[in-house]
Structure formats: C-alpha cells, structure tokens
C-alpha positions as CSV (number, residue, x, y, z in Angstrom):
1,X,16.8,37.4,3.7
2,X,18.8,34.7,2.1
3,X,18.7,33.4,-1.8
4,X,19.3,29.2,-1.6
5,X,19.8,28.3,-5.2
6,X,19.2,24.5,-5.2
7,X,20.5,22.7,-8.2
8,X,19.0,19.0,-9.9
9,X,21.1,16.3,-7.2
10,X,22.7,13.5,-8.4
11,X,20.0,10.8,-8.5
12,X,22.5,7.7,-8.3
13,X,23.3,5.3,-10.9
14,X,25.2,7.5,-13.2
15,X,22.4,9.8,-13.8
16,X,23.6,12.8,-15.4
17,X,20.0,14.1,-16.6
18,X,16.7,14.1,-16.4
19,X,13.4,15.4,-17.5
20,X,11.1,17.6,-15.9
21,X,7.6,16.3,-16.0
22,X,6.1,18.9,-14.0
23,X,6.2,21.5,-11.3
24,X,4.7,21.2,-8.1
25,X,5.3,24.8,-7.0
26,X,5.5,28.2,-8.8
27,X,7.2,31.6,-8.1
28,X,5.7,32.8,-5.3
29,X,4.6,30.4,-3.3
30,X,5.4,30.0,0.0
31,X,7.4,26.2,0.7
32,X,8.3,24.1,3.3
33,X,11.4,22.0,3.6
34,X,10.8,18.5,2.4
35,X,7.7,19.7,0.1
36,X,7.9,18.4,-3.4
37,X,9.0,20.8,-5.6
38,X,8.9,18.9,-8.9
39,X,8.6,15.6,-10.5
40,X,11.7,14.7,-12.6
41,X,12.1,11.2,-14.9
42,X,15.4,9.3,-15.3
43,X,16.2,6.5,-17.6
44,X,15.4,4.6,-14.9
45,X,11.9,6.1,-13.2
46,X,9.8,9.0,-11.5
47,X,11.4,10.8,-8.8
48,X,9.4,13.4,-6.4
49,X,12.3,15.9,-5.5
50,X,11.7,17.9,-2.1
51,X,12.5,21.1,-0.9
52,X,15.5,21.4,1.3
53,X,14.5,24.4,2.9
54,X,11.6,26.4,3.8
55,X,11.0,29.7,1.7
56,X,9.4,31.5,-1.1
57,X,9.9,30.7,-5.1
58,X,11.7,32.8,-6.8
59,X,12.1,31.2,-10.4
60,X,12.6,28.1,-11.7
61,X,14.2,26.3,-14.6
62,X,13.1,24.1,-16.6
63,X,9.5,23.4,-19.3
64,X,7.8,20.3,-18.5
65,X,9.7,18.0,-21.0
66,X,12.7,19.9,-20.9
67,X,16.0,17.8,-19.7
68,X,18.1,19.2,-17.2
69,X,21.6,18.6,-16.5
70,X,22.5,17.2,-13.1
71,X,23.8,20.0,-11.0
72,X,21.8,22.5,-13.3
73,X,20.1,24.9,-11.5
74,X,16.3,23.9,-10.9
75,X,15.0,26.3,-8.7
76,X,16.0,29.5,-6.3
77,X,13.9,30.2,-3.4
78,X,14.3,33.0,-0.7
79,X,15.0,31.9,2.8
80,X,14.0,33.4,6.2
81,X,17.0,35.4,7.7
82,X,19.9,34.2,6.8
83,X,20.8,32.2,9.2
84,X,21.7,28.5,9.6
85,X,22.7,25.9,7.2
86,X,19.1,26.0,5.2
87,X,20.2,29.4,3.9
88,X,23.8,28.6,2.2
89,X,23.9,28.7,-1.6
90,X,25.3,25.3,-3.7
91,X,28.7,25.8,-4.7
92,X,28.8,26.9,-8.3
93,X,30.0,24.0,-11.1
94,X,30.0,21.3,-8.1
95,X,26.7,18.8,-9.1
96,X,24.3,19.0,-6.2
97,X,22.8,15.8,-4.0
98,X,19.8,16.4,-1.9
99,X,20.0,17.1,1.4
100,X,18.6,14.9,4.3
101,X,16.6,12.1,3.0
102,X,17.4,13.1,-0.5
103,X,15.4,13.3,-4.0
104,X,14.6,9.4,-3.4
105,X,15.6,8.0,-6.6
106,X,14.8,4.4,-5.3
107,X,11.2,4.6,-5.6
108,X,9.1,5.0,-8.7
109,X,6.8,7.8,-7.0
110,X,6.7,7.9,-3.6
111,X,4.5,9.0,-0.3
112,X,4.2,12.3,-0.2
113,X,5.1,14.4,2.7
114,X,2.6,16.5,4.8
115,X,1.5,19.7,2.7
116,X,2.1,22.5,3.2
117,X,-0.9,25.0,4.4
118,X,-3.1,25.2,1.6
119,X,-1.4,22.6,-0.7
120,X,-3.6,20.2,-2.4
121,X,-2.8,16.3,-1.2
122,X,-2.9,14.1,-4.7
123,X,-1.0,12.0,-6.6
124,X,1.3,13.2,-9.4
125,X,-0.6,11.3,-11.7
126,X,-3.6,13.3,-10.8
127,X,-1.7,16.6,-10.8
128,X,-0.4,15.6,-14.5
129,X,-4.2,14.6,-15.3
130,X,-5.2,17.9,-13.8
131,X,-3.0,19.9,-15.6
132,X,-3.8,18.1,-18.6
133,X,-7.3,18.8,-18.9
134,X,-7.2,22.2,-17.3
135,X,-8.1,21.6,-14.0
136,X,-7.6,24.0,-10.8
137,X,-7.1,21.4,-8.4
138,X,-8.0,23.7,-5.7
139,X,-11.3,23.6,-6.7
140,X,-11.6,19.8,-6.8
141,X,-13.0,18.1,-3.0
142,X,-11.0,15.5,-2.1
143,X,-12.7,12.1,-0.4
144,X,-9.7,10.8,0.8
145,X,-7.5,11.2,4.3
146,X,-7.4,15.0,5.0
147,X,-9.1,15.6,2.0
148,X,-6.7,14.2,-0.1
149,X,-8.0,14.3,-3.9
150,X,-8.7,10.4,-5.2
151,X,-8.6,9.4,-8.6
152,X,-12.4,9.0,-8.6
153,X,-12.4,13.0,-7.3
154,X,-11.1,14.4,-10.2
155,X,-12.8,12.3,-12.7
156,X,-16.0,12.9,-10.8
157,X,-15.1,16.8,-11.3
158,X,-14.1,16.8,-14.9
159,X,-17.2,14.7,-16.0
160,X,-19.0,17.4,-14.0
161,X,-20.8,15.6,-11.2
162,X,-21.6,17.0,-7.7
163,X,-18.7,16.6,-6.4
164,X,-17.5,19.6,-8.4
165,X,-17.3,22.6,-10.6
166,X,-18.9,21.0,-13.7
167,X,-17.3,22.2,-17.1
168,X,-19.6,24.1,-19.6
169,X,-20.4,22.1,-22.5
170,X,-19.2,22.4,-25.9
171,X,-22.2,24.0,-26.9
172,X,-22.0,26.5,-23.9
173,X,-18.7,27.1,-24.5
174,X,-19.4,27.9,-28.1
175,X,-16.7,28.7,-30.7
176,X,-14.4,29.0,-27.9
177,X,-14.2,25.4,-27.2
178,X,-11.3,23.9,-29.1
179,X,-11.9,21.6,-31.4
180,X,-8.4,19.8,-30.7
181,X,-6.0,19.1,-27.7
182,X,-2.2,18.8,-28.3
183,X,-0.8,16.7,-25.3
184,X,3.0,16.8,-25.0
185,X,4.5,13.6,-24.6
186,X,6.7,13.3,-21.5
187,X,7.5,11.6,-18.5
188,X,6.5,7.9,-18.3
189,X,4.9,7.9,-21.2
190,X,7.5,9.3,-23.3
191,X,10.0,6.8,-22.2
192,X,7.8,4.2,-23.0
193,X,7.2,5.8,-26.5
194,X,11.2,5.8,-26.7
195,X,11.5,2.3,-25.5
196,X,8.8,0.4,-27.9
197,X,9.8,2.5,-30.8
198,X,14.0,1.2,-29.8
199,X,12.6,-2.1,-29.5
200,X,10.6,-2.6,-32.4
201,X,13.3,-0.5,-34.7
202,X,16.3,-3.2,-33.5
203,X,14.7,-6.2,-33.2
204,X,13.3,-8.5,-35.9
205,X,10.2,-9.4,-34.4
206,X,8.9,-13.5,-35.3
207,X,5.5,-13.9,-33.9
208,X,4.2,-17.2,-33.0
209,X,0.5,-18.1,-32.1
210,X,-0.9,-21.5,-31.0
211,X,-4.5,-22.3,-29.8
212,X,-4.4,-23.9,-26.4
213,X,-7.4,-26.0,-24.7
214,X,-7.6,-24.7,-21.1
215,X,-10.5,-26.7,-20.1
216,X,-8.8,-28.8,-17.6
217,X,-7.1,-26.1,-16.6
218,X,-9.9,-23.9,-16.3
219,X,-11.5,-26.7,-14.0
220,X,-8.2,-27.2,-11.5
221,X,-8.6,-23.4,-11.3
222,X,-11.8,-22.9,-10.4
223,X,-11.7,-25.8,-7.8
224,X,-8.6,-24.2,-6.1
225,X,-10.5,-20.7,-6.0
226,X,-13.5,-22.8,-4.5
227,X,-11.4,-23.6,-1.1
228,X,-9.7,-19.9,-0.6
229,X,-11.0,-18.1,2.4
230,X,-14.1,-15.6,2.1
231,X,-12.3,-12.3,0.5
232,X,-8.8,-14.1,-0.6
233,X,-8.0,-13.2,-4.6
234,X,-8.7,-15.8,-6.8
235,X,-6.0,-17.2,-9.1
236,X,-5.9,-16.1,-12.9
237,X,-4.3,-18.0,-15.3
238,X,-1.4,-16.1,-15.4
239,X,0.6,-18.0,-11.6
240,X,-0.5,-21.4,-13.8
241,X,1.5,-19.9,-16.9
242,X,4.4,-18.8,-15.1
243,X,4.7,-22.3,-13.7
244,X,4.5,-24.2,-16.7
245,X,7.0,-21.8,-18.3
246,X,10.0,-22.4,-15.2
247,X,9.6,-25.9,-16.4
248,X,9.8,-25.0,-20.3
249,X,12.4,-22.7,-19.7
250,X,14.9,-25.0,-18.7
251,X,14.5,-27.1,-22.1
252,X,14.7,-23.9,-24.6
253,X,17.6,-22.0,-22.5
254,X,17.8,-19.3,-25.4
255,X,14.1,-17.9,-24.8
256,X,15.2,-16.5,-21.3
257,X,18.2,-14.9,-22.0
258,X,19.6,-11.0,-22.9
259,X,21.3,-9.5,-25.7
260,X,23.7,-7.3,-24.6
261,X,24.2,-5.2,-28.2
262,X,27.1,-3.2,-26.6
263,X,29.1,-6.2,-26.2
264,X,27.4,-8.4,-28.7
265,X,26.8,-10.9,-26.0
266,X,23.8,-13.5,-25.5
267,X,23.4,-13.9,-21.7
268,X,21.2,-17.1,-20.8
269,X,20.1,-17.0,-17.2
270,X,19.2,-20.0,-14.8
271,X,17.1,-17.8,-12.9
272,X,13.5,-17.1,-14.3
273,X,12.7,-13.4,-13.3
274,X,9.0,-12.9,-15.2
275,X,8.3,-10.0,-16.3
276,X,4.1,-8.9,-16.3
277,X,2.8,-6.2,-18.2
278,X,0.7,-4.0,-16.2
279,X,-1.4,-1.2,-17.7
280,X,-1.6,2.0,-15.4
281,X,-2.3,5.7,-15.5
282,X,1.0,6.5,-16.4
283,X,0.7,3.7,-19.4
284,X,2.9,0.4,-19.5
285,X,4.6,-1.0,-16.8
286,X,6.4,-4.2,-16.6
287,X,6.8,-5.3,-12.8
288,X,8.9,-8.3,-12.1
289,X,8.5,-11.2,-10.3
290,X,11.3,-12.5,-9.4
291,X,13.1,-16.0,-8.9
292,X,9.8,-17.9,-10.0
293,X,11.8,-21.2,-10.3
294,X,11.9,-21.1,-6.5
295,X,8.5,-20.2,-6.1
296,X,4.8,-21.8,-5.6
297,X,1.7,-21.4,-7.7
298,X,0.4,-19.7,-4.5
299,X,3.4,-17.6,-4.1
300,X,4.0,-16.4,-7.2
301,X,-0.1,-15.8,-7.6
302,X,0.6,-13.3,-4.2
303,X,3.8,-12.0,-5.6
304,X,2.3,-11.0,-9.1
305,X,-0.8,-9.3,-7.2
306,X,1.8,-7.4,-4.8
307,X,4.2,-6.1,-7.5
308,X,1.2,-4.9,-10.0
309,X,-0.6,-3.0,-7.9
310,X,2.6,-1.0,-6.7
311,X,2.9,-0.4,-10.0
312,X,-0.7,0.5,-10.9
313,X,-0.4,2.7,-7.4
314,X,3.3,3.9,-8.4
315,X,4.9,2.4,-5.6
316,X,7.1,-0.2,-7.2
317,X,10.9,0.5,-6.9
318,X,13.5,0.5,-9.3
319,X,14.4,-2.9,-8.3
320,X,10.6,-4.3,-9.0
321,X,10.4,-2.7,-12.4
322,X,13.6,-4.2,-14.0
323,X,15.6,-7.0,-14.9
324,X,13.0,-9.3,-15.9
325,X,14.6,-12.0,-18.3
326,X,11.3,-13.2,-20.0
327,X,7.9,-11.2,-19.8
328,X,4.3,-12.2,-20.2
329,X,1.1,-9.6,-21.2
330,X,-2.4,-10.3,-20.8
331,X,-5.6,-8.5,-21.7
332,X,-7.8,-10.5,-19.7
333,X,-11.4,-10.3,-20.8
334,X,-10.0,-7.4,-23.9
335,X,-7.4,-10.2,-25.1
336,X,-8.9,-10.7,-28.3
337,X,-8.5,-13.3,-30.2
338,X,-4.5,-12.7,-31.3
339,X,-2.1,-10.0,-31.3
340,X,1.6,-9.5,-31.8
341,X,3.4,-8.4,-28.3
342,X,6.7,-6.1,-28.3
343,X,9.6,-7.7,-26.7
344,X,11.0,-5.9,-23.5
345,X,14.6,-5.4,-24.7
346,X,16.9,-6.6,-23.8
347,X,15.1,-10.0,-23.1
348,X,14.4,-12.3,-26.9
349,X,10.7,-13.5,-25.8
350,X,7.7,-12.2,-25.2
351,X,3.8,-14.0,-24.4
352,X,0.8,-13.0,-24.6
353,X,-2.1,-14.4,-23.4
354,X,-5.6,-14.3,-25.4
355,X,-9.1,-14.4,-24.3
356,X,-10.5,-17.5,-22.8
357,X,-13.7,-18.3,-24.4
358,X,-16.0,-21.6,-24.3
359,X,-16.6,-23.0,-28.2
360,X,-17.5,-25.9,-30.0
361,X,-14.6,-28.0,-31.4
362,X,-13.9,-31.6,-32.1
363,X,-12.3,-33.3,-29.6
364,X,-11.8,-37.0,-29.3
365,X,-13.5,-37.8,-32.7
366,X,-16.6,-35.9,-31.6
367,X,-17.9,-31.9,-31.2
368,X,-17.6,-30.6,-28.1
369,X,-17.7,-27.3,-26.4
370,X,-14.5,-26.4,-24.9
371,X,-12.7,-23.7,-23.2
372,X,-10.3,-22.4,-25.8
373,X,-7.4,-19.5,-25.5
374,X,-4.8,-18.4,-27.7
375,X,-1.1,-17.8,-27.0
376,X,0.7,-15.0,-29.1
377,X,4.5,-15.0,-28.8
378,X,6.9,-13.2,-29.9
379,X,10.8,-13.9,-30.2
380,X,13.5,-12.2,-31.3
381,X,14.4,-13.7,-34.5
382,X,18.5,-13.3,-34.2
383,X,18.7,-15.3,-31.7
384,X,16.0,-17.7,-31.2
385,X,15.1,-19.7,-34.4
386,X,11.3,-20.1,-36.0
387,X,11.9,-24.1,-35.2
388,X,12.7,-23.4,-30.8
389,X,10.3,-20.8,-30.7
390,X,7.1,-22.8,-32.2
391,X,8.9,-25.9,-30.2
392,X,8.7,-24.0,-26.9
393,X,5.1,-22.9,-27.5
394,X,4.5,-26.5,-28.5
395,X,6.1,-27.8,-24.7
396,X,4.0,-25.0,-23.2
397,X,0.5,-25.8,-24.4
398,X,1.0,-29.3,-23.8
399,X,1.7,-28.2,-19.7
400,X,-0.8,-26.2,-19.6
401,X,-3.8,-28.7,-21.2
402,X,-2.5,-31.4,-18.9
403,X,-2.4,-29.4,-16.1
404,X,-1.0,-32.0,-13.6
405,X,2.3,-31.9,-15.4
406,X,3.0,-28.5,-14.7
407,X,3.6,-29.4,-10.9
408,X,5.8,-32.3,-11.9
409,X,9.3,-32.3,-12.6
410,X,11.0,-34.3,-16.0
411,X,11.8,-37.9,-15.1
412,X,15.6,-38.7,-15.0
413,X,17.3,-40.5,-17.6
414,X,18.2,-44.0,-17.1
C-alpha cells in the first residue's frame, strides 16, 4: 500500500489560489482515477478537479469556503500496491498540475466523468443545493440517464412528493425544527457578492431612463416569428437591441470602452462584444456575445440563445463569460417598470430593459393605446458625461421606434 498525496494543480492564468466550494468525496471512500474529487472557484470560474489515481480517502484539506494555496496539499488517498506511476507522492514545495487531462480550468463546470460504483450522477449545483438543505442524495431517484438526479429530482424530493423521502413538517418536527438557516456564502455566488459590492464601491453610478414606444417594433417582431419553422425560438427584443446599439455605438465611442484603474487608462474598442445578464442557479452570469458588429439579427438572436443556456446549464467557458465591452439585463415579464443596473467593471455602461406593456398615451395629437417599455441605463459617471449618456439613450430609442433604421447604415457625408 502506497500514500499519493495530491496537491491543488496549477489551474493556468496565474492562479495561485482558490476556494473550495465543496467536496465530492470524503475519508473513506473508495475513488476512481478521473472521479471528481472537489469543486474549487478561481477568480476566473468553477473547476471540477479529478482524481489522478484510484484509491481510498484518507483526509483532506480544506472547509468549503476555505482558500487554498496552489500546490497546497488537498487531499491524500491510499493507493493499491505500490506500484506504477499512480502511486508516486508530489514532490514537496514544487506546485502540483493535474495529471492527464488535468483539473480543466477552461470550462465553467464541466461533464462529469462515469461514477464510480455507487456514486450519485448530478450536477454540482445540485450537490451544493443538496447539501444546502440537508439532503442525502443517495436517497433522492434520479429521472435522468442512468439515473442521473435532475434538477426537478431534488426539488421534487425536498418539497416531499413521490418521488422521494418527504421531509417532516415543521409541526412534526416540533421544537427541533430551526427556526433559521445560516447559508455560507461561497463559490459563485460569493464572487458575485465580491464583484457588485467592487463595482458599486468604485464607480459613481449615473442612471439614465427613457420611455420607448416599441409598437412598431413589437409588430416587425411578431411578423418575423410568424415565418420561423414549427419549433424554431422566437426572437425577443433583446437581438433587435443589440442591433440598434452596434449602430449607436459607433456615434458615442466612450460607452463601449474599459477603464483600466491599474493603469488609469480608458480603452475604447471597435469591436462590440455584448455582454447578457443571465440568471442561473448559481446566481448572475454575464455570457458574451461576441463581435455583434459582424453579426445578423438572426445570428446574434442564435448566438445569445447558445451562450445563455451554457451558462444557465454551466457549460459556458472562460472565454464565453468575459471580456464583454458593454452589457445588457433584462427581466422580461418581472422587468418592472424601472430599475438601476450595476455596471460590469470594467466596462462604463450598462442597459436594462423594462417590461413591455400595451397603454393608453397620446400619440399624434390623439389617445392611443400603445406598446410602451422602459430603458434603464447606467453609466459610469467618470468617464461618460450626463449630456452622452442621455444622448446615446436618445439615438437608441429613436432606432428602436423606427425599426427599419436599425438595419440601415448612416448615409455618407457629401
């Protein structure tokens, strides 16, 4: 029998951290080489680090939460006999990398491999859900391939349905039923936390609404969605905006730029990577879709569907979730009437887009029910001034309630 002492690998990118947001495996347990042994977050995202060698647990190191030093020791597990390369020890004070296909860094959570016998298949969203509400997923039945536990599973099984162990009530329960839950921040979420809190802390915030008549727009829309193919998506607003803004963009320069604070540098870019707020089960994502100046309503429609649902699925790699130079959030039916969007450091603007509603207002000298929606912006106020930033809004509501001109280029001058 062998001890293989693995240590946290070097995750790429400069990474000399990260944090643990949970454990996949305990001491004990039996593991398999490339089973995921825990879930660690870098500055950059969530990365599923895998076993390189089969064994049992011996200890490990590290509290969810906890940050841990690249080349830190993680976990020690005990080998077969001895033999082999699977049962050498990581040299000591040399930072580890992991072997074979590595701890993946380039994916925000990634496939998971086969399990092991008697490992539960699930996501680690579920597992973190699980653990969250004190659930044994073992004794949760999965719908999924090879009865891999769903979303829908667990939920089913906390709320208590058939498809699981149903929880006693708080009046079965009695006094023992806690009448609180603490819930550690970590992970996603607590980067997110960090982030907004960074953001909001540095930046002087000037917020910006404007009412916008989408009625025409509305009626191009639905006409377009009238001629897709039985079972195609239908277009949102939100490939409409994006178009309108390329062309908007290129008149107010300083709304799609960076501020690079280290070097006190503004960085405008030609290039119009758009940034979409998505909401998942891991909280706020912002997916990017990139190089929409080169794009068509029709492609950037299918590239904002493909990138937000790898996020909402945690799929989406490094590369999709960053370097957005503007960013747009929507609501969609829970819009509301206004609100007052944090910029995505280190871009300077932000939109957000209201709920659409039908109302009566006068237009052309008489009352007339419209399709109305609001457009909440925020810039940052350093850079962008209160006259460019109600200007740009201005150029954007006029594209978008004459909807032809958002497919038409400027005229030249003469």
């Amino acid at each position: 029998m062998s001890r293989y002492v693995f240590k946290l690998p070097d995750l790429g990118e400069g990474t000399v951290s990260a944090e643990v947001v949970s454990w996949h495996v305990k001491p004990g347990e039996t593991v398999a080489e490339e089973q995921v042994l825990v879930e660690v977050m870098t500055e950059k995202a969530a990365v599923e680090v895998p076993s390189p060698v089969s064994g049992t647990v011996i200890s490990t190191r590290g509290e969810p939460g906890e940050v841990v030093a690249v080349g830190s020791e993680l976990i020690v597990i005990e080998t077969g006999d001895g033999s082999g390369p699977q049962a050498r020890e990581e040299p000591a004070g040399e930072p580890a990398r992991a072997p074979g296909a590595g701890a993946r860094p380039g994916a925000c959570a990634l496939a998971e491999p086969a399990p092991a016998q008697g490992r539960v298949m699930t996501s680690p969203a579920n597992r973190r859900r699980a653990h969250e509400a004190g659930i044994d997923l073992t004794q949760v039945q999965g719908s999924g391939p090879q009865g891999r536990i769903l979303r829908q599973d667990l939920e089913a099984h906390i709320a208590g349905d058939a498809r699981g162990t149903r929880r006693p009530s708080r009046a079965e329960a009695g006094d023992a039923e806690p009448q609180r839950e603490e819930i550690k921040v970590i992970g996603v979420r607590r980067l997110i936390a960090q982030r907004m809190s960074q953001s909001k802390r540095d930046i002087p915030h000037f917020s910006y609404v404007e009412e916008v008549d989408v009625t025409e727009l509305e009626a191009l829309r639905r006409h377009l969605n009238s001629r897709l193919a039985r079972g195609e998506p239908a277009l949102t607003y939100l490939p409409f905006l994006v178009v309108a803004l390329v062309h908007v963009l290129r008149e107010f320069p300083q709304c799609n730029a960076h501020y690079d604070a280290e070097r006190g540098v503004i960085i405008r870019h030609r290039a119009v990577h758009v940034g979409v707020a998505t909401q998942t089960s891991e909280g706020l994502k912002v997916p990017v879709v990139r190089d929409a100046q080169h794009r068509s309503l029709w492609e950037i429609a299918a590239e904002m569907r493909r990138v937000t649902e790898a996020a909402r699925v945690n799929k989406a790699t490094r590369e999709e979730l960053g370097g957005s130079t503007i960013t747009l959030t929507s609501l969609g039916r829970l819009g509301g009437i206004v609100s007052t969007p944090i910029i995505n450091a280190p871009e300077v603007a932000i939109i957000g887009v209201n709920r659409a509603l039908e109302r009566p207002v006068v237009y052309q000298g008489a009352v007339s029910v419209r399709r109305m929606m609001n457009l909440s912006s925020s810039f940052d106020h350093r850079f962008v001034d209160g006259y460019d930033a109600a200007a740009m809004i201005q150029a954007l509501k006029e594209r978008l309630e004459h909807p032809a001109t958002i497919f038409m280029s400027e005229p030249r001058e003469r």
